[in-house]
C-alpha positions in Angstrom: -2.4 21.6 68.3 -3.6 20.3 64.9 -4.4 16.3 64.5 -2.1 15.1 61.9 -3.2 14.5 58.6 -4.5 11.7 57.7 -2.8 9.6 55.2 -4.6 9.0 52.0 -4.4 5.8 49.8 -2.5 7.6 47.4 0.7 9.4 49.8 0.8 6.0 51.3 1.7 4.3 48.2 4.7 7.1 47.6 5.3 6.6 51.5 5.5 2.8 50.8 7.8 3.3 47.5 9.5 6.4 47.9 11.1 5.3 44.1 7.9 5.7 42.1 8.4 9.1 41.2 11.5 8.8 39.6 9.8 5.6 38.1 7.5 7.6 36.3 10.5 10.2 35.1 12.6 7.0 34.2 9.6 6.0 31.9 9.1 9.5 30.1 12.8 9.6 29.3 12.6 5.6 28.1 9.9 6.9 25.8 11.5 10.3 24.8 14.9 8.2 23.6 13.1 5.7 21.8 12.1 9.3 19.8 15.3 10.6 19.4 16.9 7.4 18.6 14.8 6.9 15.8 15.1 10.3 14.9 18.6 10.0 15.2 19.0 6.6 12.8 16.5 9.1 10.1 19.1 11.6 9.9 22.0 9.3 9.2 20.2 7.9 6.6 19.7 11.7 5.6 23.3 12.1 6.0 24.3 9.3 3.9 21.9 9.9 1.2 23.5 13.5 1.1 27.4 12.5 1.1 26.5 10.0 -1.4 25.5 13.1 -3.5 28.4 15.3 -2.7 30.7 12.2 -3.6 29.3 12.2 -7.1 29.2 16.0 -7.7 33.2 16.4 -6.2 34.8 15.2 -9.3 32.6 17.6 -11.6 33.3 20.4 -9.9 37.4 19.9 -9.6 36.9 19.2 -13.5 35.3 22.7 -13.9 37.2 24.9 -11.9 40.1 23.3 -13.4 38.6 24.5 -16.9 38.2 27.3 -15.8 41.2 28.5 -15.0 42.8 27.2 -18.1 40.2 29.8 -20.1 41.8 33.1 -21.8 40.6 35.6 -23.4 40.6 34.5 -26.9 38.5 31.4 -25.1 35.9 33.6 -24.5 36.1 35.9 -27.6 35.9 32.0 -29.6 32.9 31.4 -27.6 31.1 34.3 -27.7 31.9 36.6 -30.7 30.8 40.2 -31.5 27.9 40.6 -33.5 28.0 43.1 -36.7 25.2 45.7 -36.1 23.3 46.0 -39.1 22.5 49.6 -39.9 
């Protein structure tokens, strides 16, 4: 039979506190959702800036796709006439 192993300073503490792992993961995810919440409060600034766009550009567009709709072809003919060839 073996002697059993002798217990180091170091699995005494985890043998002690059997909690100090997961108080090591607890302060990795602590740090990593700091990240993403600041991440997260750079996009909805992002976000906002970009609806704030769209908002302004809406109306714009409805005007021109309801111009163009109301076009015919005299419209276009007005707009852009034949040229004479010169011979």
């Amino acid at each position: 039979m073996r002697p059993p192993p002798a217990v180091t300073p170091y699995k005494n503490r985890y043998i002690l506190n059997p909690l100090c792992g997961d108080c090591q993961v607890r302060k990795v995810v602590k740090e990593e959702e700091a990240v993403a919440k600041v991440k997260a409060e750079e996009t909805q600034a992002i976000a906002a800036d970009a609806q704030k766009d769209v908002d302004e550009a809406l109306p714009a567009l409805e005007a021109a796709i309801k111009v163009h709709s109301h076009l015919t072809r005299q419209s276009y003919r007005h707009a852009y006439p034949r040229r004479q060839r010169v011979w």
